[in-house]
C-alpha positions in Angstrom: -150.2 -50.2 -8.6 -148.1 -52.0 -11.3 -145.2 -49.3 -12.3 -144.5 -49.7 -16.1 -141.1 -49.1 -17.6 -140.3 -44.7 -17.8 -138.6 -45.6 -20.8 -141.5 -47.3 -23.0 -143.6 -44.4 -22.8 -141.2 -42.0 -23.0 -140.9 -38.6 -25.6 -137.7 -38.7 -27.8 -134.6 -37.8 -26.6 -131.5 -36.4 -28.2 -129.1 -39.5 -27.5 -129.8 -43.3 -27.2 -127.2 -46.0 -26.5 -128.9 -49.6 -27.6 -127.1 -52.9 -25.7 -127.6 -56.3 -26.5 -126.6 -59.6 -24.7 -126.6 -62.8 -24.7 -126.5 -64.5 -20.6 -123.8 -66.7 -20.1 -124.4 -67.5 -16.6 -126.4 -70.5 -15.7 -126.8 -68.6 -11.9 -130.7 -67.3 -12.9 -131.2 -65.4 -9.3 -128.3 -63.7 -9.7 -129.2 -62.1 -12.8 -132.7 -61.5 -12.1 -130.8 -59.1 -9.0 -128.6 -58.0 -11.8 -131.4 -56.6 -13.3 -133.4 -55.0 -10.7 -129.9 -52.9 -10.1 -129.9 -52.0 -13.5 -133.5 -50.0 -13.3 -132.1 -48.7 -10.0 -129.2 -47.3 -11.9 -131.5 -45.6 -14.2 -133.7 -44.1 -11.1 -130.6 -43.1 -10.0 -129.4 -41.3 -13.2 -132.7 -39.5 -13.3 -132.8 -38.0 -10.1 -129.4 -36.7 -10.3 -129.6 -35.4 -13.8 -132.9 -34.7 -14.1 -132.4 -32.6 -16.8 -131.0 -34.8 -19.0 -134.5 -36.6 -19.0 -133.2 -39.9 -18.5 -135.3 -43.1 -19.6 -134.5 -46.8 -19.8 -135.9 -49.8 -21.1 -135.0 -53.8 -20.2 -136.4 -56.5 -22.1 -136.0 -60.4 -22.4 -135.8 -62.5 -25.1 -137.9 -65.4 -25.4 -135.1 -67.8 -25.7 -133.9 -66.9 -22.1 -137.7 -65.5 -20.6 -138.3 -69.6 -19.3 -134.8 -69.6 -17.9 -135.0 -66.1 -15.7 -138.6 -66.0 -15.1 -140.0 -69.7 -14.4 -143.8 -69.9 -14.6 -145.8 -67.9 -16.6 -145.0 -66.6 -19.8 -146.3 -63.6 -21.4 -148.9 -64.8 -24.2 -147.2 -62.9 -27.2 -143.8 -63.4 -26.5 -142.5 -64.9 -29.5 -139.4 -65.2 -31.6 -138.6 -62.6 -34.3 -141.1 -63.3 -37.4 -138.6 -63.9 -39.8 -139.8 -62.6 -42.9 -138.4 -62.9 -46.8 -139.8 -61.8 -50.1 -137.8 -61.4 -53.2 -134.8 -59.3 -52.1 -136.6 -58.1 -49.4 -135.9 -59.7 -45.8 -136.5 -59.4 -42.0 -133.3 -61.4 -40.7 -133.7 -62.4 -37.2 -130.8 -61.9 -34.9 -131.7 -63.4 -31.2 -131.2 -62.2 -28.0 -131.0 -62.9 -24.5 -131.5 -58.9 -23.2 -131.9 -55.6 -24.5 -131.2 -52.4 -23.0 -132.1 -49.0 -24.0 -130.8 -45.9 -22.7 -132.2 -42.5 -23.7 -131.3 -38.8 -22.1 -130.5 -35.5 -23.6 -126.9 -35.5 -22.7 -124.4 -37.7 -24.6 -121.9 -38.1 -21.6 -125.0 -39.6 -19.2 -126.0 -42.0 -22.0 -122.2 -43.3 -21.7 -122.1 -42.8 -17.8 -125.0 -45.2 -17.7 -124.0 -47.7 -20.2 -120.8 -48.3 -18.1 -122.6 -49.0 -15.0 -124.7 -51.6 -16.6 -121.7 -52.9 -18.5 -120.4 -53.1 -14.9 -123.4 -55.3 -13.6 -123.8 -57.5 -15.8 -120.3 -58.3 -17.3 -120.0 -61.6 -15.3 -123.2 -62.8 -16.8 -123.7 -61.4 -20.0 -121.5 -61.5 -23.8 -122.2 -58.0 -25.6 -123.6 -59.1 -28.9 -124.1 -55.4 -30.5 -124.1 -51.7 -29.0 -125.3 -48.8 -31.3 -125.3 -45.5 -30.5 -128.4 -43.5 -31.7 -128.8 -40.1 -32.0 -131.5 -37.1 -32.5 -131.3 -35.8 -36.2 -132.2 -32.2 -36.9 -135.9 -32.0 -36.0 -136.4 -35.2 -35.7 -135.5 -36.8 -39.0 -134.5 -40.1 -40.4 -131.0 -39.5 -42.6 -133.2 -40.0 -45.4 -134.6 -36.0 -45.1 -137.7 -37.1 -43.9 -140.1 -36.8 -40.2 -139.5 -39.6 -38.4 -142.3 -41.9 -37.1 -145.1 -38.5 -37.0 -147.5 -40.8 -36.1 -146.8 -41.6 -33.1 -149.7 -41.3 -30.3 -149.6 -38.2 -28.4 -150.5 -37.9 -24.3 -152.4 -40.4 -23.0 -152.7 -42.5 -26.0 -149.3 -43.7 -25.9 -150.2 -45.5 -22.6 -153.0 -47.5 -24.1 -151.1 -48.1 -27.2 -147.7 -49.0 -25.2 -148.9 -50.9 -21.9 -150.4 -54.2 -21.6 -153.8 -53.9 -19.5 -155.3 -54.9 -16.6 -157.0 -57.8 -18.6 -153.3 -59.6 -18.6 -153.3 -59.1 -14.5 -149.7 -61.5 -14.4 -148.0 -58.7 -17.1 -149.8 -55.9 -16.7 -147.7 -52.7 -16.9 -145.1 -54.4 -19.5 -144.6 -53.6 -23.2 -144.0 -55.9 -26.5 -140.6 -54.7 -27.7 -139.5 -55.3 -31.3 -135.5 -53.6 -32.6 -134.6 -54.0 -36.0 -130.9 -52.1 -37.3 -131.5 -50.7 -40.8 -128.3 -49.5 -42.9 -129.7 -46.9 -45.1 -128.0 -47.0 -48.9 -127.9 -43.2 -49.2 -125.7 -42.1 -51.8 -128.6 -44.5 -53.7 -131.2 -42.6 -52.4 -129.5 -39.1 -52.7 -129.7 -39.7 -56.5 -133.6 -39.4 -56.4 -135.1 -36.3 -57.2 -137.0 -34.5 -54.2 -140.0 -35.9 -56.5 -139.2 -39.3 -56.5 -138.4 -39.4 -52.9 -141.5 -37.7 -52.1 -143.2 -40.6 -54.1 -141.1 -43.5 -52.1 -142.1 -41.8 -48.5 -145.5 -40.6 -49.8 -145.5 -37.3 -47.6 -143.6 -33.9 -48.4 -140.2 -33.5 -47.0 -140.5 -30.0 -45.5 -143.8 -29.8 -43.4 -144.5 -34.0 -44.1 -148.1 -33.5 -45.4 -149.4 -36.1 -47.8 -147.3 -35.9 -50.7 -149.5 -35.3 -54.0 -147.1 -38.3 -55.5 -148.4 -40.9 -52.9 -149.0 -44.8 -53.5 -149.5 -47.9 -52.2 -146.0 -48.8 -52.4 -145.1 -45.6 -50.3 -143.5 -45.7 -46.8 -146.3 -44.3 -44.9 -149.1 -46.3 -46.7 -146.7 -50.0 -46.0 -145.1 -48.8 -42.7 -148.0 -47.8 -40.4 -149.3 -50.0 -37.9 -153.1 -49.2 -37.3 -155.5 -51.2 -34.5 -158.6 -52.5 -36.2 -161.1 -51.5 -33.7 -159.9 -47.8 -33.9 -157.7 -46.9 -36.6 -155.4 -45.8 -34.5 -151.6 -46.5 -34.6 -150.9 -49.6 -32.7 -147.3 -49.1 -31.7 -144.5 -46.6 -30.9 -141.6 -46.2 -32.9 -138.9 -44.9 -30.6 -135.8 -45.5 -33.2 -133.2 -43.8 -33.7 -130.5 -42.8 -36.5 -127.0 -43.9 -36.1 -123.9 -44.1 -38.3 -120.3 -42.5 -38.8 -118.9 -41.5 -42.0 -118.9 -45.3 -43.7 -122.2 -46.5 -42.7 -125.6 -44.5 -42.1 -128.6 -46.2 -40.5 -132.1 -46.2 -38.6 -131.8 -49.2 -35.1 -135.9 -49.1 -35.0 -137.5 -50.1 -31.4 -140.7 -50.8 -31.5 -143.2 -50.8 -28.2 -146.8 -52.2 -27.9 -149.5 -53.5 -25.9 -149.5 -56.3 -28.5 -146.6 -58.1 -30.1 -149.7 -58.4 -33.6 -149.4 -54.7 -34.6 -145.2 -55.0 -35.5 -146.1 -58.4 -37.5 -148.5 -56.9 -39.3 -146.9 -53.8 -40.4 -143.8 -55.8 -41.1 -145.6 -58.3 -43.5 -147.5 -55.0 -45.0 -143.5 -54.0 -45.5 -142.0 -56.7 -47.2 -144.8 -58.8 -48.5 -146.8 -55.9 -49.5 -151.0 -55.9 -50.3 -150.7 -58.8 -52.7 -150.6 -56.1 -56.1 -147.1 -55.9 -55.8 -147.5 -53.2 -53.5 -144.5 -53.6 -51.0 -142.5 -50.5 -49.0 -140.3 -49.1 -51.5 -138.3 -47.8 -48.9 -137.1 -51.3 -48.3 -135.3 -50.7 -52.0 -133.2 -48.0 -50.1 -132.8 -49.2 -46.4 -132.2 -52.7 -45.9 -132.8 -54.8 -42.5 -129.5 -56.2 -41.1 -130.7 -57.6 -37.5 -134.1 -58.0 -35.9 -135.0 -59.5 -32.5 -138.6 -59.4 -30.1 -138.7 -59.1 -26.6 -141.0 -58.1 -23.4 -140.1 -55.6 -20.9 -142.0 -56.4 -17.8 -143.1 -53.5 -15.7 -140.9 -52.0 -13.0 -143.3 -53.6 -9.9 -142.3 -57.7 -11.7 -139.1 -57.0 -12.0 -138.4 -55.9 -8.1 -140.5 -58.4 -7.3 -139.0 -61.2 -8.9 -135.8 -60.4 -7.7 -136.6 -61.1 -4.2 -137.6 -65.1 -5.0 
């Protein structure tokens, strides 16, 4: 039975540490090894600090999928949609790998990191690393819920996972990251009204705020499938920052690589009435790449060829 990713499926943690490379090293088998030792490292984590509920994720680019994997391709696997209305834009930033590393404890997040780090520095160039973390009850630094909905139990399988009807990539996940940098002090100046009108929920219990529009966050952001109405991704970003700069480093997981594009367009180019995220006035996009993060089962076996 195909084994996806722990990580793509995973309920939020309290500390994330986000790595991304570019491969320098034309030797393909090695790194395909290299990376089958990375998701043994993060077995290994969780089995010996099982309480820190460690999860993982590792995801190709499409720029380097040809090059590691020869063969098939997964069918969505596309670069970054590159998106730009107005002031409004979706820079693309592309990658060879991503990495993401989630547990409870800050110190196994780091212990981790270094052992990939380890692996793969004779292969890889660090582009970026960001350090998320958990936020009160699970807020953005704007006040507000993060991502509430989110699919819940079994859902976020189905919404997650690529099927059985794509037998060569069943068990892997479409992976979209963008890194926000929020303009707070901006957004600080808003009255708890206007804010409420910009998100379109309330800030306290985030029910449907009595000020919402089709310009607000949760009417531009959401990502619903057509045949159910359902949400059609997972959100698993988290907030970073220090005491200069304040941010959201989104990850996005689906079935489908269609639901992100859509809700990203819905963002930035709105509902054709002028109707765009208003968020975007607050929080702009700084990087964005795609990915796919084939299930455990390719992975191991793709490192034996």
């Amino acid at each position: 039975m195909t084994q996806p990713q722990k990580g793509i499926c995973a309920e939020p943690n309290l500390h994330a540490q986000y790595l991304l490379f570019n491969v320098v090293d034309d030797d393909s088998e090695a790194v395909r090894a290299k990376i089958a030792r990375v998701v043994d490292v993060f077995e290994h984590f969780e089995n010996e600090h099982y309480e820190a509920m460690v999860t993982g994720i590792v995801a190709i680019g499409p720029g380097y999928w040809t090059d590691l994997y020869p063969g098939l391709i997964p069918p969505e696997l596309a670069p970054f949609p590159d998106m730009q209305c107005e002031d409004r834009s979706a820079p693309t930033m592309p990658c060879d790998l991503f990495i993401q590393i989630r547990a409870d404890r800050l110190d196994i997040c780091h212990a981790i990191g270094i052992e990939v780090m380890n692996l793969l520095r004779l292969h890889v160039e660090l582009v970026e690393q960001v350090r998320g973390f958990r936020y009160l009850d699970g807020r953005d630094l704007n006040g507000f819920i993060y991502a509430p909905e989110n699919p819940r139990g079994m859902r976020r399988r189905e919404t997650a996972i690529v099927g059985e009807y794509d037998p060569d990539f069943c068990g892997g996940s479409y992976i979209h990251i963008q890194r926000y940098r929020h303009d707070l002090r901006r957004w600080f100046s808003l009255s708890p009204r206007q804010q409420e009108q910009v998100m379109g929920v309330t800030q306290e219990h985030n029910l449907e705020s009595a000020e919402r529009s089709a310009s607000s966050h949760c009417e531009r952001a959401t990502a619903l499938s057509p045949d159910d109405g359902m949400p059609g991704l997972i959100k698993q970003g988290m907030p970073y920052g220090d005491m200069r700069t304040q941010g959201m480093f989104f990850v996005s997981c689906a079935a489908s690589a269609q639901p992100f594009r859509t809700m990203l367009h819905s963002q930035i180019y709105g509902n054709g009435d002028g109707d765009y995220d208003r968020w975007l006035d607050y929080s702009s996009a700084e990087s964005g790449a795609s990915f796919f993060a084939p299930s455990i089962t390719f992975i191991r076996q793709q490192a034996m060829y």
